[in-house]
N, C-alpha and C positions, 0 to 999 in steps of 0.2 A: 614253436619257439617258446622259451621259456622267457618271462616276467623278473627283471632286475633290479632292484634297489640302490639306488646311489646316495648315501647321505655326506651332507654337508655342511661342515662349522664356516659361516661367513660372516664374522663381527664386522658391523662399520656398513657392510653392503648395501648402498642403492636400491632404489625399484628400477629404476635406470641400470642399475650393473644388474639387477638380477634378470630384468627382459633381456637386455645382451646375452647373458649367457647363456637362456632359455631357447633363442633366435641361434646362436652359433651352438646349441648341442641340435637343434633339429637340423639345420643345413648339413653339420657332421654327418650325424645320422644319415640324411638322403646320401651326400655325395657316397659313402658306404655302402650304399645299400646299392645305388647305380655301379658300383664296383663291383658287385655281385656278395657284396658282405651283408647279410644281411641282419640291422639293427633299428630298431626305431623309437624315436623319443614319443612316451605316452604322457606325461603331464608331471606337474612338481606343487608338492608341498611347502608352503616357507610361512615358519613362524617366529612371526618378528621378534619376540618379548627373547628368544632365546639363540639368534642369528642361526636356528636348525633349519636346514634345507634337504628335505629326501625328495628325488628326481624317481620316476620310474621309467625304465627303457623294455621292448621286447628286443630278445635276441636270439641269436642260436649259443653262443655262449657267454661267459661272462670278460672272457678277456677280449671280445667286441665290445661291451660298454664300456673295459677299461680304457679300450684306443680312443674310444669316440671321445670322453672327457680329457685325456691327454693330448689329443689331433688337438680339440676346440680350446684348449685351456683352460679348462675350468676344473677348479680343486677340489677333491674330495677325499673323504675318509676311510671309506671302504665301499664295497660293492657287495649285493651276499643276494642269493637267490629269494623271491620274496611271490606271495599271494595277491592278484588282483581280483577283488573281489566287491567291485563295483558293480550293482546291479543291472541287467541291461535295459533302454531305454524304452 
């Protein structure tokens, strides 16, 4: 599965709205993925000073992360194939 980038303009936003939507893109995610779609939410970026929020999902492709933030409602600006390159533990 390939590694996907979802960024996010969210002026005004919560830490409260942003755990909501962190919580409804990984539920997305499983109920998907128990549907045999498989997608899953790896973690997100949000820096406050500039309301940017980049999401990283794995998937098989990219129009599964687009469903997943459309299913869950949460807004974004684009999606584009992206590098995880987090060291391992």
């Amino acid at each position: 599965m390939a590694v996907y980038m979802v960024e996010r303009e969210l002026p005004g936003v919560t830490m409260d709205q942003l755990a909501a939507a962190q919580k409804a893109a990984i539920e997305t995610g499983q109920q998907f993925t128990s549907e045999g779609k498989n997608v899953r939410y790896i973690r997100t970026t949000f820096v406050p000073g500039e309301a940017h929020c980049m999401c990283l999902f794995e998937a098989d492709n990219a129009d599964l992360v687009r469903e997943v933030n459309e299913s869950a409602h949460i807004p974004f600006k684009r999606i584009v194939e992206a590098l995880d390159l987090t060291p391992p533990a």
